[in-house]
N, C-alpha and C positions, 0 to 999 in steps of 0.2 A: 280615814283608814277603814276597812273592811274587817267586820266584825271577824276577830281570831276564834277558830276551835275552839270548843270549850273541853277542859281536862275531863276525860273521858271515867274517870274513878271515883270512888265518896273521897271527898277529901279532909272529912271533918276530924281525922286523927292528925292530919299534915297545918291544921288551922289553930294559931295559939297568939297570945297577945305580946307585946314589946319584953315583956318581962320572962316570960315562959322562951321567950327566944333567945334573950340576951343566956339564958340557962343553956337551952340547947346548942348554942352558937358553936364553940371547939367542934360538935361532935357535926352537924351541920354543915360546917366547914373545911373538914380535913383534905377533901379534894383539892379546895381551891386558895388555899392558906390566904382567905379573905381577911381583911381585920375586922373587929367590931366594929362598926358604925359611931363615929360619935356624934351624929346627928340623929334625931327622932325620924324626922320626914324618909330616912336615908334607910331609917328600922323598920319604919310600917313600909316602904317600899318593897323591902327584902319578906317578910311577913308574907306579904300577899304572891311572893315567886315562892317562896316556900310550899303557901295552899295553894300551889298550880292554877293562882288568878295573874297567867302570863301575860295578858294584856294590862290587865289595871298596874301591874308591876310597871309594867315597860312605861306607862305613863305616868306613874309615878316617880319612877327613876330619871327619868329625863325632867318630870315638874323639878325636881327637889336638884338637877343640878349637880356639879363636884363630884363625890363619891357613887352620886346616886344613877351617875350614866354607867357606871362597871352592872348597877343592877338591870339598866334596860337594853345592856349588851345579853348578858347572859339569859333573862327571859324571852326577848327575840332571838336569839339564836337556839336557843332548846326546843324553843314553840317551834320552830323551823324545819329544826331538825326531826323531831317526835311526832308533831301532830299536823304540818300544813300540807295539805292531800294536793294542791297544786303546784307543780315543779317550780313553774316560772315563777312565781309569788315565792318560792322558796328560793329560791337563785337570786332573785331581787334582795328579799329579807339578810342575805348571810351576806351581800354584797353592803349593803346598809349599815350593819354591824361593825363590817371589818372597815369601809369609813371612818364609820365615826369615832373607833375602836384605837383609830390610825392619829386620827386628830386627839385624841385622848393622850395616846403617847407620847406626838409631837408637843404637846403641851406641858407634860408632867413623864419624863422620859424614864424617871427612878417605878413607876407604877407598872407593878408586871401583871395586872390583869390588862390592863389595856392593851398591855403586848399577846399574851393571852388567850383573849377573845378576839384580838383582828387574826392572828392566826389559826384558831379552829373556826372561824367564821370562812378565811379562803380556804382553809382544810375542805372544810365541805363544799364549797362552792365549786373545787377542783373537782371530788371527787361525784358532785353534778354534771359536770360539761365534759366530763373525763381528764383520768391522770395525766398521759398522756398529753393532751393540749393543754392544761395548765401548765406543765413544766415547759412550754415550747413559748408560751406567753412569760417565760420567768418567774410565774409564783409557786414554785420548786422553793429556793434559796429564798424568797419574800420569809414563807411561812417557819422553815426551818431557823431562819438567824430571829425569827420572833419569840420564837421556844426554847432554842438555849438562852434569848436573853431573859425572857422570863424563868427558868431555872437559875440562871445567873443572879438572878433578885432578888427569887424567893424560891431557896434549894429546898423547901419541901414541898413544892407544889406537887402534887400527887398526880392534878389533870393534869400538868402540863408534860411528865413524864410518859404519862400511856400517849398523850397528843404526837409527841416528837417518837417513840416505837412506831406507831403508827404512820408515819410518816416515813422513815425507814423500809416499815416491808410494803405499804402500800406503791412505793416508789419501783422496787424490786420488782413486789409481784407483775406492776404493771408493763416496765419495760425491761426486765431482767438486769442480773448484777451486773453486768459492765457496763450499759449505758446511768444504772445508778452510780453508779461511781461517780460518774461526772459530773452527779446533782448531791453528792455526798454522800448516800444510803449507801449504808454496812449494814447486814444481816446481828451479826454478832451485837454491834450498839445497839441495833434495835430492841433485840432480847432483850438484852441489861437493860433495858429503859422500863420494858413491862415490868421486869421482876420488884426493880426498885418503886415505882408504882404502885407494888401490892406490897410492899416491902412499908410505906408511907403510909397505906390507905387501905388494911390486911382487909377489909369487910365491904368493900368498893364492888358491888356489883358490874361497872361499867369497864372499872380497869381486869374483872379477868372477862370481862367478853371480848373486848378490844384484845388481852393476852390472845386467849383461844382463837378470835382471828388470824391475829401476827403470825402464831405459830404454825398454823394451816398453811398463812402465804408463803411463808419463809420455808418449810421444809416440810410441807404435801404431808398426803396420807399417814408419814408414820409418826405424825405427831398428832393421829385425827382423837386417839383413845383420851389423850390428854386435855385436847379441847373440851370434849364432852364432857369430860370432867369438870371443867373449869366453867362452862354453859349451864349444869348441873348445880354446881355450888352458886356459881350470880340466881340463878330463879328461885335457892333457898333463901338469900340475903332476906331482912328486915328492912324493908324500906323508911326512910327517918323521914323525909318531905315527899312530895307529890313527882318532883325528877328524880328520886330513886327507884321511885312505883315505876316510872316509865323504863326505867333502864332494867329494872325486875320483869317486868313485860316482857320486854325483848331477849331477854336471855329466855323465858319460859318459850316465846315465839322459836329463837333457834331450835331448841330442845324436839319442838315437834317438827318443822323441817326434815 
């Protein structure tokens, strides 16, 4: 495989040992209502996605096996998402995730990260090749029944809440409310989905940029004063690991936009 990006920032406040993690972990965790690890291999996996060493994660998570492919879903897919400058390597990568993501499921069908990551893994893959042609290929209803069932499994999942709003207005935005309809996208669910999101995860840089998006798609300009707001507070956030730093980036990137 092809040497990945390397994380663009010092990462040495994001770099701490199995111990100092197992500490940090709740707070680490609230997006993704992970449980702790009760394997070591599974900790120094998580460790090194923490210090935005998204490669040695992903091969770590996949060495160690069991719990430890939830860690090489989520490090390939962030790396994907954030840092791969080549589309096609990224369309590949999120395609890769949501496989394996899929086989993970089919294996262990109670694990709502597996359901998860294969969903924001075609989340983005759609929103690669366009919305549009993904719902005409069917992975409309794929990604959406992934996300209520990962809510289903684990109702505090915080990403999975902004994942499925976003899925809502990106569906709207793209092909307006009555052909959504037919793929399920409500304006109003989607709302509720941010709110409760930040509702789960009040300090979530990622969930009010995704808000301030929705709210844009969903209903233009006069909800532009409130994005900015919401753009504004994520670029304030304290980033806790190396993918909050990234998602703090991007809210500061909108802000200059």
């Amino acid at each position: 495989m092809a040497k990945w990006t390397a994380f663009p920032y010092d990462n040495a406040a994001y770099t701490q040992d199995a111990a100092a993690l197992k500490k940090q972990w709740a707070r680490l965790h609230v997006g993704d209502a992970e449980p702790l690890p009760k394997e070591e291999k599974v900790l120094a996996a998580w460790a090194l996605f923490h210090a935005g060493e998204f490669q040695k994660a992903y091969d770590a998570g996949l060495k160690a096996g069991g719990a430890g492919v939830t860690v090489a879903n989520k490090a390939q897919a962030i790396y994907a998402n954030y840092l791969e400058k080549s589309e096609k390597t990224k369309l590949a990568m999120f395609q890769e995730v949501a496989e394996r993501a899929e086989a993970q499921a089919a294996e262990d069908p109670k694990n709502a990260s597996a359901h998860y990551w294969m969903a924001y893994a075609l989340g983005r893959y759609s929103q690669g090749i366009s919305v549009a042609k993904a719902l005409a290929q069917g992975l409309g209803s794929k990604v959406k029944n992934a996300l209520e069932t990962t809510i289903k499994l684990s109702p505090k999942h915080a990403d999975a809440h902004i994942a499925l709003g976003a899925f809502h207005a990106e569906v709207i935005d793209k092909v307006g409310k009555l052909l959504g309809k037919t793929q399920g996208a409500d304006a109003a669910t989607g709302l509720k989905l941010y709110q409760q999101a930040l509702k789960l995860n009040p300090a979530s840089a990622i969930a009010m940029v995704e808000y301030a998006n929705g709210l844009v798609m969903l209903e233009g300009d006069k909800r532009m004063k409130e994005a900015e707001k919401l753009y504004a507070e994520a670029a304030a956030c304290e980033p806790a690991d190396a993918m909050e730093r990234l998602d703090v980036e991007m809210a500061k990137a909108e802000l200059e936009d």
